[in-house]
N, C-alpha and C positions, 0 to 999 in steps of 0.2 A: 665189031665182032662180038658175039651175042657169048657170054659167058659162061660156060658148063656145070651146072651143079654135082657134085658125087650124092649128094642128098635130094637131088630134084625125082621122088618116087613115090608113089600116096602111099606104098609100102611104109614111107621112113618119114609118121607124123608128129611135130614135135622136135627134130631134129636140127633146128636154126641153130642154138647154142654151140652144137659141136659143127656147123658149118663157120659160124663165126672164130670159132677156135683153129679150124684149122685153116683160114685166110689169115689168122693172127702170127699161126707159126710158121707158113711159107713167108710174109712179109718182114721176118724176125731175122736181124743181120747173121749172116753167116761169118763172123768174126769167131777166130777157136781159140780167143784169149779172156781168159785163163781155161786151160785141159782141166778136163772134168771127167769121172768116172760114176757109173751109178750103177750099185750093189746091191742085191737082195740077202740083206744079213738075217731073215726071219723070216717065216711063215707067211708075217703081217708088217714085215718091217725092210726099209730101204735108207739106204744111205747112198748119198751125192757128196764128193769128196773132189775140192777143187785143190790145185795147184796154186797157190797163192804165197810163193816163197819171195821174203823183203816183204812182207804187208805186217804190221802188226795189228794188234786185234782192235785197237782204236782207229784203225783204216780202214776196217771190214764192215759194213751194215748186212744184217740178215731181215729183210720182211716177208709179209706176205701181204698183197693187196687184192682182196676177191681173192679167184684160187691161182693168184700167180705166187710164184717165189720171186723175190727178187733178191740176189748177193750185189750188193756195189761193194768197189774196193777204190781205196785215192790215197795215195801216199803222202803222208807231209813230211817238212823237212829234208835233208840233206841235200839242200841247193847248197848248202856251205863247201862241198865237198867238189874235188876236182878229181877226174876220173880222167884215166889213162887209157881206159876200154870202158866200157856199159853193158855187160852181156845179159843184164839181169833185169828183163823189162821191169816198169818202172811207171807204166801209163796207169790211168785211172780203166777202170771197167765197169760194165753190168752185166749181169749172165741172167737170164730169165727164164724157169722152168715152170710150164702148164704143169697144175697141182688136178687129179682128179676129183670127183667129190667127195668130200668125206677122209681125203688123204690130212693127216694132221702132222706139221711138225712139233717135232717133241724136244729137240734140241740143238745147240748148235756147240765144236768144239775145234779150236784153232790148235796143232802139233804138230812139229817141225818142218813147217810152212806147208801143210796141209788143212785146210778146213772142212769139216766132217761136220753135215746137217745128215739127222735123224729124224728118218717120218717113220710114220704107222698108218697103215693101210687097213681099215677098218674089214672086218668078217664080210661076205657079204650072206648075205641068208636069204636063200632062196626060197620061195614061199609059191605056191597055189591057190591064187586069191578065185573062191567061185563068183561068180556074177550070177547071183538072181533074177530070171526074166518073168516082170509081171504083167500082169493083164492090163492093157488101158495105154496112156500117153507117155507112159515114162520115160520112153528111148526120143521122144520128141521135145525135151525142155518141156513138159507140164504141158502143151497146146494141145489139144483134142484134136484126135485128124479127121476127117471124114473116110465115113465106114463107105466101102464099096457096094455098087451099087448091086441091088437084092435082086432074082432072078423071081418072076411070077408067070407060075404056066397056067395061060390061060388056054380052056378048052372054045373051041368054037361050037357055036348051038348050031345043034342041025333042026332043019325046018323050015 
């Protein structure tokens, strides 16, 4: 079965990147561990604020790889401990958030088992760029085209 593009349009040139993007995030586990919320605290600014109660901040990693985020969490310790119930997951995680371009984290902060990363979403500034059209091969990569051909009205001799 031949597979559908949302991007398959010569309207939409250019647009592999975010075709690749979003086969990334349909193939991206639907696991909802650890609940996550994400907030528009500014104009230009957001926050992603996980659920990550029993982690301490030596269990938390914050990256970014290309414009992915990545949060991993892995608990160490208290295997020593004998639980009578376990109601407080306890597994390791990764939570993976598509970063747009230009999105920058700015920080990250672990409080009362909440973890709170801070981006900044840069202005974007809208611009009218003119394009200059000039005479000659420009719009052809530099290659000379051939000039169509010249019309000559020729009279016929009478006589």
């Amino acid at each position: 079965m031949a597979r559908l593009s949302l991007f398959n349009s010569p309207f939409l040139l250019g647009f592999d990147e975010f075709e690749q993007t979003v086969d990334r995030i349909a193939k991206a586990s639907a696991d909802g561990y650890p609940p996550y919320n994400i907030e528009q605290t500014g104009e230009n600014a957001l926050r992603i604020t996980l659920a990550v109660a029993g982690f301490a901040m030596d269990d938390l990693t914050v990256t970014v790889e290309g414009r992915q985020l990545i949060v991993r969490g892995r608990q160490t310790g208290g295997e020593d401990r004998v639980y009578l119930h376990r109601g407080i997951a306890a597994r390791q995680f990764q939570r993976t958030f598509m970063l747009a371009e230009g999105i920058e984290v700015e920080g990250a902060a672990l409080e009362n088992g909440l973890l709170g990363i801070d981006l900044a979403r840069p202005a974007v500034e809208e611009a009218v760029k003119s394009v200059p059209i000039r005479p000659g091969a420009g719009a052809t990569g530099g290659k000379a085209r051939a000039r169509p051909a010249e019309t000559i009205d020729v009279e016929a001799d009478e006589g």
